[in-house]
C-alpha positions as CSV (number, residue, x, y, z in Angstrom):
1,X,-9.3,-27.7,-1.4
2,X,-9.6,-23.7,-2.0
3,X,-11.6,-23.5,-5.0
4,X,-9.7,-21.8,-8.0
5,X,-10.8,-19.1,-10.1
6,X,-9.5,-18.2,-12.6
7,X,-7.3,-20.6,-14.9
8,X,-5.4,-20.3,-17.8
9,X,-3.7,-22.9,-20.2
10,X,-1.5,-22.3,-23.2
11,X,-2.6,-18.8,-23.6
12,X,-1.2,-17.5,-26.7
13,X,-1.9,-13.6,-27.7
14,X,-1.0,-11.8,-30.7
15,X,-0.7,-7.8,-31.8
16,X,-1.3,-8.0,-35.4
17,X,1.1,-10.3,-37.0
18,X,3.3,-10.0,-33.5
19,X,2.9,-13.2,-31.1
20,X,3.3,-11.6,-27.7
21,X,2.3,-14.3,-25.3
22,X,3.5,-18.3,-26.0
23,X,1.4,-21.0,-23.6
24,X,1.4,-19.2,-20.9
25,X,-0.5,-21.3,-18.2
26,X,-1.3,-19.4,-14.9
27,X,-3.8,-19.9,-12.0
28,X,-5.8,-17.6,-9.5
29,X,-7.1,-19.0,-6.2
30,X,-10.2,-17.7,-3.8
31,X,-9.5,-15.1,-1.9
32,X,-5.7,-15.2,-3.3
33,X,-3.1,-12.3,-4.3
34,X,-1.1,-13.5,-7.6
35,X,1.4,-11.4,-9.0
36,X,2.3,-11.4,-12.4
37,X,5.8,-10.1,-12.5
38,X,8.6,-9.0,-15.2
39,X,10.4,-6.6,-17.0
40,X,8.5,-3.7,-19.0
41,X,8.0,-5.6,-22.5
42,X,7.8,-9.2,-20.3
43,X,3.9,-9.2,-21.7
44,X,2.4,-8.4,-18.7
45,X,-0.2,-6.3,-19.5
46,X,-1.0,-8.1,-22.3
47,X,-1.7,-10.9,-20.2
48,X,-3.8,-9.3,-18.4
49,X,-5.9,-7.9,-21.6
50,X,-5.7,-11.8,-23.2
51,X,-8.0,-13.1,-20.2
52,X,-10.3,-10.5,-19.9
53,X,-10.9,-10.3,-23.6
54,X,-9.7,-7.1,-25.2
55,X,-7.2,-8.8,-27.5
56,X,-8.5,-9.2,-31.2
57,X,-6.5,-12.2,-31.6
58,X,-5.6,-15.0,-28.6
59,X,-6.0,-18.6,-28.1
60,X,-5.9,-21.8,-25.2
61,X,-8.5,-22.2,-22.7
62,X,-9.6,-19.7,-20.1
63,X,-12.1,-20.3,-17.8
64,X,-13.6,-18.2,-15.2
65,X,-15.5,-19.9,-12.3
66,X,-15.9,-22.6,-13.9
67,X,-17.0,-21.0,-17.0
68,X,-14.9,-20.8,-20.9
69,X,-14.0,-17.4,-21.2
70,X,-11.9,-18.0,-24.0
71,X,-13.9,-16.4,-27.2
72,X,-15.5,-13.9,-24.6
73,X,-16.1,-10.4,-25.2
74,X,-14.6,-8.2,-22.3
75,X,-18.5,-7.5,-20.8
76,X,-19.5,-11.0,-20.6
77,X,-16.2,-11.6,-18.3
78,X,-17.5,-8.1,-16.1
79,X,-20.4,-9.5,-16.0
80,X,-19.6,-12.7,-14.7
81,X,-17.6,-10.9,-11.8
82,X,-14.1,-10.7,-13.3
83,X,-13.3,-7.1,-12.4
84,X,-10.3,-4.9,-14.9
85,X,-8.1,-2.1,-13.7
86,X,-6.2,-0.5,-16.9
87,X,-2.8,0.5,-16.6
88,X,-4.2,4.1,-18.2
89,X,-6.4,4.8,-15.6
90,X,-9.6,5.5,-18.1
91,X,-11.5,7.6,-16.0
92,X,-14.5,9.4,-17.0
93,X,-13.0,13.1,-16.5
94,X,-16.4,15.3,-17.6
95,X,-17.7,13.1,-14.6
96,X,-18.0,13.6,-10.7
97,X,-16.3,10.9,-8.4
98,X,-19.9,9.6,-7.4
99,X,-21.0,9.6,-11.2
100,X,-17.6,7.3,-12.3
101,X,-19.0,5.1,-9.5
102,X,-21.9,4.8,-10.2
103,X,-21.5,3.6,-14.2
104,X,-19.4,0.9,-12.6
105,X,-22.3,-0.5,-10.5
106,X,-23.5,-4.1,-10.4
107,X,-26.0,-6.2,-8.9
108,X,-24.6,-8.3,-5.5
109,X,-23.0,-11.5,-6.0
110,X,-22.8,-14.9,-4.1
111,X,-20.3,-17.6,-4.1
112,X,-21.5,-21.0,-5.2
113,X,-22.0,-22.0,-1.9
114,X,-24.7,-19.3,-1.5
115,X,-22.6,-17.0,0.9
116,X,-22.7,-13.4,0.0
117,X,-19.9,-12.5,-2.2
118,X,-18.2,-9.1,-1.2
119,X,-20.6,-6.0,-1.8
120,X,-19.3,-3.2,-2.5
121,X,-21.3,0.3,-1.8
122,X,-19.6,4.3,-2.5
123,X,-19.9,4.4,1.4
124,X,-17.9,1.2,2.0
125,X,-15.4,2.5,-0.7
126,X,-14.8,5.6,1.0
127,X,-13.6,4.0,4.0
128,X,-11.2,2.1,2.3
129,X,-10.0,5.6,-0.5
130,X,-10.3,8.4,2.2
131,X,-9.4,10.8,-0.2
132,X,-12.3,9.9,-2.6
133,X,-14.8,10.7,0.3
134,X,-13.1,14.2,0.6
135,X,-13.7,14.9,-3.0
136,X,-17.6,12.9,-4.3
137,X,-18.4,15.9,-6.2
138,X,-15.0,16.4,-8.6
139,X,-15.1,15.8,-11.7
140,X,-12.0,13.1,-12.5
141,X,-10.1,15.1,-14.7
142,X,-9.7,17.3,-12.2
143,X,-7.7,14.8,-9.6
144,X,-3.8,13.6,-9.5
145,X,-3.0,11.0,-10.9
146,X,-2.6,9.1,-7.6
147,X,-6.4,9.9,-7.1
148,X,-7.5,8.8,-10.1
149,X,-5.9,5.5,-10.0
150,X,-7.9,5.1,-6.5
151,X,-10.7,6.0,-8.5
152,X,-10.4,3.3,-11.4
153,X,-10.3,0.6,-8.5
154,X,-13.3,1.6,-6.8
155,X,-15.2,1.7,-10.2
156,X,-14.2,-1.5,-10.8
157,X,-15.2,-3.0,-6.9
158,X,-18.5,-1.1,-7.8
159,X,-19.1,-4.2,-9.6
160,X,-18.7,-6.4,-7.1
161,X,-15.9,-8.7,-8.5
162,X,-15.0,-12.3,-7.4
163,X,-11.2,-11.4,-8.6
164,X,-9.7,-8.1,-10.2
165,X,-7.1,-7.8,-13.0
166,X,-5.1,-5.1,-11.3
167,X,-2.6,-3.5,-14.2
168,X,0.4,-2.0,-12.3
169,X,-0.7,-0.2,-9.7
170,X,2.2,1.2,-8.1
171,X,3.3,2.4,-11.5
172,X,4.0,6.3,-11.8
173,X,2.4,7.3,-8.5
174,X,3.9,9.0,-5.5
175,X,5.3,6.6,-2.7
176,X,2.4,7.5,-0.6
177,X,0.0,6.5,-2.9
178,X,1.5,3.0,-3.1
179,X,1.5,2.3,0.2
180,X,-2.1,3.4,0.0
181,X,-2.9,1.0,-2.7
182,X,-1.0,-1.8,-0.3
183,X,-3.2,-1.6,2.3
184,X,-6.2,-1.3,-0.4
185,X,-4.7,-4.7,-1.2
186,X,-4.4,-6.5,1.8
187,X,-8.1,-4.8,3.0
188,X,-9.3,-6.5,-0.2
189,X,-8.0,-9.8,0.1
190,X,-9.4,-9.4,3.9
191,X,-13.0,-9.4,2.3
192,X,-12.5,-12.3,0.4
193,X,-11.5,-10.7,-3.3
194,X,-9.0,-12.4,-5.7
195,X,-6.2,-10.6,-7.3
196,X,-4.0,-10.8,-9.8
197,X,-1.6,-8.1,-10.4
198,X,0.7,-7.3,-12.7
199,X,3.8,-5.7,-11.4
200,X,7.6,-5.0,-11.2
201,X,7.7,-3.1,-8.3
202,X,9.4,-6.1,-6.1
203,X,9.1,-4.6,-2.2
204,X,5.5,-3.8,-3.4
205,X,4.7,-7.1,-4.6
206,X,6.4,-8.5,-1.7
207,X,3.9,-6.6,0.4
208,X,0.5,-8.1,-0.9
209,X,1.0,-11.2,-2.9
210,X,0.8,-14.8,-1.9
211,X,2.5,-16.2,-5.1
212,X,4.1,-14.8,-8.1
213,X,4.5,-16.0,-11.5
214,X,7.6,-14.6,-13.7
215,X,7.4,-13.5,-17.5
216,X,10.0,-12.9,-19.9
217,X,9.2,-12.2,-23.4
218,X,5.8,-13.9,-23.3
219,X,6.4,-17.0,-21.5
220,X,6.7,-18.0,-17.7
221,X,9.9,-18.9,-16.3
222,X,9.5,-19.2,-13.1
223,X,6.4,-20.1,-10.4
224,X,6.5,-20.1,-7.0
225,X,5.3,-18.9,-3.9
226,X,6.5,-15.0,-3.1
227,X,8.5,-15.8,0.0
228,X,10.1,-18.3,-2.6
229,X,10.9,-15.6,-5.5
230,X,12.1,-13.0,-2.6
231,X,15.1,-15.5,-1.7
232,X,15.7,-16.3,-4.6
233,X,18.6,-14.0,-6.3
234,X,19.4,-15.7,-9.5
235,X,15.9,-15.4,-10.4
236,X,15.7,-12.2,-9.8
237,X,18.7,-10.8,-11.4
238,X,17.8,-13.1,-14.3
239,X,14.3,-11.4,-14.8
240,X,13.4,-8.7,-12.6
241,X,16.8,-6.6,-12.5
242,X,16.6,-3.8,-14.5
């Protein structure tokens, strides 16, 4: 049985007074891509914030390799290997591409087994972001967009994660730089890393993911494999259609 992850159950989350997210119950498999999809307002991104722990107020259970996340601060989850990617990028821009590395650095991981987990070095993450190894020396404010994003994930892979939270990363970059972040995708799955993305960008999700789960207005409507969702055109009109 492929061990799972991360799991969620009756995940509530709450801006101030405003409930955002109502039971949502989700599941992340080793060496898995999830997406997380919906229309802009779905709760997505808040989803994404309630399990890593940067939401004031949330309830249910989370757990994280076996361990309750649930009342966690956002660094006990990084430390435990559950890796964030923001939506806004949050790049250090007074700081050189090697420096923003560098602060994201962790020790190496193993599985429970004992195998090596995936370790993740600047050398290694320039292979995979070409365009980072052009540029070690640039400060971040001084890179596109596109660059930048490239940046946040290899940050976060500097901390050798079990599974990333990966917050809409085709969103607002060029297509090149999409079908960049694609292969970065598959390349991570290929080493063993779990993610779950959140995303409307269908062809894109269609691309990476293994199984999608579909939000609207806080809840999940709909659960099945990505093949599944990509036949399926009521669903789609119902909740992805813009």
């Amino acid at each position: 049985m492929t061990e799972t992850l991360l799991e969620a159950k009756g995940l509530c989350a709450w801006y101030g007074a405003a409930q955002i997210l109502y039971d949502v119950d989700l599941d992340v498999k080793r060496g898995e891509v999830v997406a997380l999809m919906g229309r802009n307002g779905a709760g997505k991104s808040t989803t994404l914030k309630a399990l890593i722990g940067m939401l004031a107020k949330r309830k249910g259970a989370i757990g994280f390799l076996g361990q309750d996340i649930s009342k966690s601060e956002p660094h006990v989850a990084a430390r435990l290997g559950l890796g964030f990617v923001p939506e806004d990028r949050r790049v250090f821009t007074d700081l050189t591409v090697m420096e923003n590395l560098e602060v994201g650095r962790q020790p190496a991981r193993q599985w429970a087994d004992g195998s090596a987990a995936p370790l993740w070095t600047p050398e290694r993450l320039f292979k995979l972001f070409p365009n980072l190894g052009e540029m070690p020396q640039r400060p971040g404010g001084r890179m596109s967009g596109g660059e930048q994003q490239m940046l946040t994930v290899a940050r976060t892979l500097m901390g050798n994660p079990y599974l990333v939270l990966l917050d809409e990363p085709s969103e607002g970059v060029a297509p090149v730089i999409v079908e960049q972040m694609a292969h970065m995708i598959l390349a991570l799955k290929a080493q063993g890393v779990s993610i779950l993305l959140s995303e409307q960008n269908m062809h894109f999700a269609e691309l990476v993911s293994d199984r999608a789960y579909v939000l609207e207005k806080g809840q999940i409507r709909y659960q099945a494999s990505m093949a599944e969702l990509a036949a399926n055109d009521e669903v789609r009109r119902a909740y992805l259609s813009v």
